[in-house]
N, C-alpha and C positions, 0 to 999 in steps of 0.2 A: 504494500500500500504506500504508496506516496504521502510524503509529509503536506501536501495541499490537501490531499483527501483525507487522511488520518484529522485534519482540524476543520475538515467539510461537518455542518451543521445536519442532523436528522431532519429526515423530513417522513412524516408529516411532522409540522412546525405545532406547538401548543400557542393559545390565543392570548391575546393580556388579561388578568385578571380585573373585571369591572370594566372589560372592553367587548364584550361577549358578540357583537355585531360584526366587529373590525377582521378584517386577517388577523394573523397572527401579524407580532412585531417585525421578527425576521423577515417575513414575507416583503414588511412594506421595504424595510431597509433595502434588500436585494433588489427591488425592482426599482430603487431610486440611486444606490449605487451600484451595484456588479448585478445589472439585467439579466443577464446567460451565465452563470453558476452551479456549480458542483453541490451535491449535496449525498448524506449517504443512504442508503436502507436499510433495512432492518437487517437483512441477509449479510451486508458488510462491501453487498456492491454500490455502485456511484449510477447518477443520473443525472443529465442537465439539465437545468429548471430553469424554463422560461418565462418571464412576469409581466414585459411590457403588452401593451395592446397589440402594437402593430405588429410585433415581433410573433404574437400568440396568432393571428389573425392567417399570419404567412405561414407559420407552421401548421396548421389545421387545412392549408388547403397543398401544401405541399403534395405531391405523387412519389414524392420519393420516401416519405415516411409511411409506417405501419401500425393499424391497431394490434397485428395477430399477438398474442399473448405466447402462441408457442414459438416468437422467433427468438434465438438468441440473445441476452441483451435488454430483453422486453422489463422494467420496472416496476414488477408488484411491487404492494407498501406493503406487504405483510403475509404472514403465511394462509393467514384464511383467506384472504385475497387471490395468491397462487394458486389455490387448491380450489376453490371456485369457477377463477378463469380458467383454469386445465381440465375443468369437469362441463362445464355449460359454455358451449360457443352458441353468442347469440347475434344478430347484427352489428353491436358493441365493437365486437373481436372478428370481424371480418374484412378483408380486403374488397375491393373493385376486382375482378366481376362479382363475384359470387354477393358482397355487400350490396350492390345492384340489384341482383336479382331476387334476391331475399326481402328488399327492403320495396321491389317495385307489386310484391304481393299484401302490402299495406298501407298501400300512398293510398287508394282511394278512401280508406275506413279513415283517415283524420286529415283529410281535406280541407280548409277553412269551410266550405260553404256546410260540408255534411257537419264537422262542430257546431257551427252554428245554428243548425237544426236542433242542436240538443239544448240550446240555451233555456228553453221555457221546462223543459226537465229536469237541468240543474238549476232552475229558481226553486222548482216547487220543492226540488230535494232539502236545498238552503233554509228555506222558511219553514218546512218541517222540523227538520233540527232545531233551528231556533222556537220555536212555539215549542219541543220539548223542552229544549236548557229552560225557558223561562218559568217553563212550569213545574222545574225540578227543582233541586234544595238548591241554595243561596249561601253561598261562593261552590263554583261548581268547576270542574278541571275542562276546559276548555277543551286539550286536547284527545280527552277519550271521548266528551259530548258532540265535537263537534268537528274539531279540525279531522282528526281520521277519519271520523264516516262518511265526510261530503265528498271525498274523493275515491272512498274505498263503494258507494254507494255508487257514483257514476260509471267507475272501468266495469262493476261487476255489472249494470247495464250494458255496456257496450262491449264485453266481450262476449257474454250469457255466461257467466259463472254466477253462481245463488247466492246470493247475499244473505239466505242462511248460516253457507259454510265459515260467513267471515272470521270469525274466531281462528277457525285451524287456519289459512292461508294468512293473517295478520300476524298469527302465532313463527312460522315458520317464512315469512319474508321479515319477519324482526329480525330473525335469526341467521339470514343470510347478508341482510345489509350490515350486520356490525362487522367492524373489522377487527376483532379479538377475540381470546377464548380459544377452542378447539375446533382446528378445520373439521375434523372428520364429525364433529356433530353441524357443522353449518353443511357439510353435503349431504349429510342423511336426511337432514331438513329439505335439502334442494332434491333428491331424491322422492323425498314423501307428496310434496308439492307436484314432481313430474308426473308420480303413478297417478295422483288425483286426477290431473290432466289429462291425461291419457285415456284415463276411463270416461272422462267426461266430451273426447274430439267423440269418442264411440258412441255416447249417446246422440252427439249432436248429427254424426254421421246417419245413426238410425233417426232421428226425430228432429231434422234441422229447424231453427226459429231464424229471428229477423238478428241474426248480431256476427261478431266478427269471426270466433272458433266456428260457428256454425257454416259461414260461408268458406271457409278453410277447409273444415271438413270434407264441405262439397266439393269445394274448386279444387281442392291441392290433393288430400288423402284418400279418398274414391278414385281420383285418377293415377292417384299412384307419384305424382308428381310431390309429395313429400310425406314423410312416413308420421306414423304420432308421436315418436322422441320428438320430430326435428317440429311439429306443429304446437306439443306441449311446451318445449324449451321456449319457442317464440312466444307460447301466452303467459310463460312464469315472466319471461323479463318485461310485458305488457303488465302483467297484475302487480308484483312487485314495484319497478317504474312509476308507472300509473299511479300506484296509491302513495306511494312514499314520500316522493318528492313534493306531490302536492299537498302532504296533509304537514309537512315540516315546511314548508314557504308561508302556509295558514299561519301556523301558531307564530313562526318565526315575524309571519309580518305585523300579524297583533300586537304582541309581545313588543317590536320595535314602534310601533305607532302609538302603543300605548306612552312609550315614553318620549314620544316626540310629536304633543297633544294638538299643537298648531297644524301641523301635517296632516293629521287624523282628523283634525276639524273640516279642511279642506276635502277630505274623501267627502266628509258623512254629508258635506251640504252642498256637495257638487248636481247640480242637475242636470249635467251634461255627460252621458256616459263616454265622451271621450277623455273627459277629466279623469275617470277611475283607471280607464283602460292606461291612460297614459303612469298613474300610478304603481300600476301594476307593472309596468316597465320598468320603474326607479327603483322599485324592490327588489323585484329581478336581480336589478344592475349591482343594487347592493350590499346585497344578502349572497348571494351567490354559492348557492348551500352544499354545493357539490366536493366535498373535503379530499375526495383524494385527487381531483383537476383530472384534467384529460392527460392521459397519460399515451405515450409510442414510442416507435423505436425506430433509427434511420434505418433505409432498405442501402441507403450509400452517402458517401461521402458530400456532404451540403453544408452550410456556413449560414447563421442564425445571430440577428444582432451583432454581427461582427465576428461572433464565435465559431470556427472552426467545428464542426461533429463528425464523428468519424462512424463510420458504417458500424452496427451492430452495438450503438452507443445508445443505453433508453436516454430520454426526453418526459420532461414533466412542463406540460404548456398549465398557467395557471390564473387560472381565471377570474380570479378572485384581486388579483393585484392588477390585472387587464384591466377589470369592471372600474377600478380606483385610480384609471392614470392618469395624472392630468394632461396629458398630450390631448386623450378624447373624451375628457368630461372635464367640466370645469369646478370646482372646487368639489374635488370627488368623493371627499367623505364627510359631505354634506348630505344626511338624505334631505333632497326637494321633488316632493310631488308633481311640479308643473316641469321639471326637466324632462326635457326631450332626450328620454335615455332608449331609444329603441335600436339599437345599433350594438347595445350590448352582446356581450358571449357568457352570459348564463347558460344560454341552452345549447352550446358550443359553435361553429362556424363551420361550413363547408358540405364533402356529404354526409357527414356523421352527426349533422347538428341534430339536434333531439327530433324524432318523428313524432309526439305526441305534443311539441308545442304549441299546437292549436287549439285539443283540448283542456291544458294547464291555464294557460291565458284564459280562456271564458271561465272555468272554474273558480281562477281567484278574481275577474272581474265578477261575476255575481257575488262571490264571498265579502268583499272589499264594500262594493256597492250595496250590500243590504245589510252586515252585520251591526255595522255602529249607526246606520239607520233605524234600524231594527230595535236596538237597543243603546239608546245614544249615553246612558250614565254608564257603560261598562268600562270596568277598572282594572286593575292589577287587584289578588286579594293579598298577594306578600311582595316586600319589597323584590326589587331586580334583584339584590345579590344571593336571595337565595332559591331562584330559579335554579333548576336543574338541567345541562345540555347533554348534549352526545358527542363529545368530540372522537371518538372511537370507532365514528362512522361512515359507510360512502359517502351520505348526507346529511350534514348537519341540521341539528333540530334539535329541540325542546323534549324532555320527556312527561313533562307534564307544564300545564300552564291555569294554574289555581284563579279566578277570576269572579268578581263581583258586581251587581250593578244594582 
């Protein structure tokens, strides 16, 4: 090991304490002094980490770089991360062609205009919820009433998984997005999840309905054009996906709005739904909850901010110090509602950028747009400092968020 690498920093980086919103420190440091730097992993190997905007923005559309996880060189954060990506290849972990042709068998299920078909469903789901919280006990944990089920309530619409089963699937995509603990119980999890799947393309095969496995079943695994591992894998990383991210951006962005009252005033008495929608962008931008950043690996030799990478060298593009540069936000760790942050790489860049951002975006625009409407005295019920997060996670997020109104 080289004496540069021997005093290269861990990555993933810990946050400031009482800064719970922010990157971590280090993070900002590097991307205001040394952009393209060394950092190590947990295994004892190195990976360059990339921080700027422009810099992240080049890298993610580059051809010369890789998502595969089994090349050489590829930069897990940790071993239940390794043993995950070595066990489920899902579009994530796939190259051009094959990421093409996998990814053009669900462009049409989250097309902006078909999301937006769903919006008057995720209202009615939204104001359900809320008429429960209201009518339940006072101070009530946000995130089991409410942030989790408006998103785990919509994928299991739109893929036809039952919203009975949510328990076991909540239970066991908890336990595949932590990144700690024992692999081999985060695969038996992903295991138990696929068999569920699997039995469930069968059903849908035998009794198809109006949703996304059902039309898969039809279209892909009757004709033989993809089997039930490769149709389950795709709706673990849709159900998991699907409900996670969005139910941690929920609390995440209450949770920051609660304490940045002027902002949140501005949501709750906007009457112009492009007011919210554009809010929902600046949270996005600044929450940016994806903890271990998009990670690759060069396929050859290419030069990144100036920096030299050498073929089978990993890369950590990081998005969260993107989202803060000020080269393309102006005073970026400011959150403002009325900024024009839609340019951001929360949902990453290129062809890998998130396929379900259309349904995220109407999700938290109803959520944003009716909660502190809905309830406009709603509060913190314990100070910030003893909120609980997840930094041990793909995504960052809250594990409870205690609330009163």
């Amino acid at each position: 090991m080289t004496e540069a690498l021997s005093q290269a920093l861990m990555f993933p980086m810990p946050r400031a304490a009482g800064c719970p919103f922010d990157p971590p420190p280090e993070l900002s440091r590097r991307s205001e002094q040394e952009p393209v730097s060394r950092v190590r992993l947990w295994d004892g190997s190195s990976a360059w980490m990339v921080t700027r905007y422009a810099d992240v923005r080049a890298l993610l559309t580059d051809a010369r770089i890789s998502v595969d996880v089994a090349e050489p060189g590829f930069p897990h954060t940790n071993a239940v991360s390794k043993a995950r990506d070595a066990q489920m290849k899902t579009l994530m972990q796939m190259d051009a062609p094959e990421h093409t042709t996998h990814r053009r068998r669900l462009t049409a299920d989250f097309m902006v205009k078909k999301i937006e078909a769903l919006r008057p469903t995720i209202q009615r789901i939204v104001d359900g919820l809320i008429d429960d919280l209201l009518a339940g006990p006072n101070p009530a944990d946000l995130v089991e009433a409410f942030a989790l089920p408006v998103p785990s309530l919509v994928i299991c619409e739109l893929l036809g998984v039952p919203y009975a089963d949510r328990a076991f699937f909540q239970r066991v995509a908890g336990e595949l997005v932590m990144d700690e603990g024992d692999p081999a119980h985060a695969m038996a999890a992903s295991e138990e999840l696929n068999a569920y799947l699997e039995e469930l393309v069968d059903r849908k095969s035998a009794e198809p309905g109006d949703d996304v496995l059902s039309r898969l079943a039809v279209e892909q695994y009757r004709t033989g054009a993809m089997t039930r591992r490769e149709i389950a894998t795709m709706g673990q990383l849709l159900l998991v996906a699907g409900h996670d991210t969005t139910a941690n951006m929920i609390a995440l962005g209450t949770a920051v709005l609660l304490a940045h009252p002027r902002q949140l005033s501005a949501i709750r008495d906007a009457g112009d739904p492009a007011v919210v929608a554009g809010a929902v962008e600046e949270l996005l931008r600044y929450l940016s909850i994806t903890h271990t950043e998009a990670r690759r690996v060069a396929r050859e030799d290419l030069v990144i901010g100036g920096q030299p990478i050498r073929k089978g060298e990993g890369i950590i593009a990081v998005k969260s110090t993107a989202n803060r540069d000020p080269a393309a936000f102006s005073d970026p760790d400011a959150l403002d509602v009325h900024r024009n942050a839609r340019h951001h790489v929360a949902f990453g860049y290129g062809a890998h950028q998130c396929l379900g951002q259309p349904l995220a975006r109407v999700e938290l625009q109803v959520v944003f747009g009716t909660l502190f409407r809905r309830i406009p005295t709603l509060a913190p019920a314990v100070p910030q400092e003893d909120l609980t997060f997840k930094p041990n996670a793909v995504f960052y997020g809250l594990r409870d968020l205690p609330v009163t109104w």
